[in-house]
C-alpha positions in Angstrom: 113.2 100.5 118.5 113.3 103.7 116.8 113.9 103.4 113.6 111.2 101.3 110.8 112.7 99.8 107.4 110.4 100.1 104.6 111.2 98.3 101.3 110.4 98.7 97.8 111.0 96.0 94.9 110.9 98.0 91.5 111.9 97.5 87.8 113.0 100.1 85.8 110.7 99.2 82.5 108.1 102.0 82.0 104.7 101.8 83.3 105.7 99.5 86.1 106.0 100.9 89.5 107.1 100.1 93.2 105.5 97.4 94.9 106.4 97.5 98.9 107.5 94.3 100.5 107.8 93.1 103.7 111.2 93.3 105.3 112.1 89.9 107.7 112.8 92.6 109.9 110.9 95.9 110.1 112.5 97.7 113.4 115.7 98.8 115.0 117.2 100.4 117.4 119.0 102.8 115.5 119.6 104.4 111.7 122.8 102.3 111.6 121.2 99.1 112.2 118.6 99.7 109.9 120.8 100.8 107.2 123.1 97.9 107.1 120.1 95.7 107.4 118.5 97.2 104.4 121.4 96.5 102.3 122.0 92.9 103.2 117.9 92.2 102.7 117.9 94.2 98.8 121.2 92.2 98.5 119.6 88.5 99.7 116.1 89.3 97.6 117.8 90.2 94.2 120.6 87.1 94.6 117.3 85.0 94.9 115.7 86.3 91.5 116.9 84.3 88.3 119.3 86.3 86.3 117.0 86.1 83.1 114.2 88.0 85.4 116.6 90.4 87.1 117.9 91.5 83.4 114.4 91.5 81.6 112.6 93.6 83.9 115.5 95.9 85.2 114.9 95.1 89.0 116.2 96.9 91.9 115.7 97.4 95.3 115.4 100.8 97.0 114.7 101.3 100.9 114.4 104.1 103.5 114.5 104.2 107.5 112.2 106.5 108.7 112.7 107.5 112.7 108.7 108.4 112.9 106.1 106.5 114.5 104.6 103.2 112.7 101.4 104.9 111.7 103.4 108.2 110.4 105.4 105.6 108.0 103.0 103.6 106.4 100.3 107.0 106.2 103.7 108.1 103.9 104.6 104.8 102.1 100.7 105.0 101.0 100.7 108.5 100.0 104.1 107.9 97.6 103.7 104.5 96.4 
């Protein structure tokens, strides 16, 4: 497994920021697999949010997959949170 996902749940109101979540999945075998899985877990999270909270506090997903070793990722995720 080469590739890590790393997710980030964010709203678009100022003075809120990012907060990381945990993917259901965090590793796969390649950028492609990753990528698609990225998509489908933003997708699933925000269809679970009501509407009402969605809307209010401007939420979106954003997520990256990062080829580098485990410790590499997460030493960046804490740096640029």
């Amino acid at each position: 497994m080469n590739f890590i996902l790393a997710v980030f749940l964010c709203s678009s109101i100022q003075g809120n920021s990012c907060k990381q979540i945990q993917p259901d999945i965090k590793e796969f075998k390649d950028h492609y697999d990753c990528a698609i899985h990225g998509y489908q877990f933003a997708q699933e999270t925000i269809s679970g949010f009501d509407r009402k909270f969605v809307n209010d506090y401007k939420v979106y997903m954003k997520f990256m997959c990062n080829k580098k070793q485990k410790d590499q990722v997460w030493n960046y995720l804490k740096t640029h949170q």
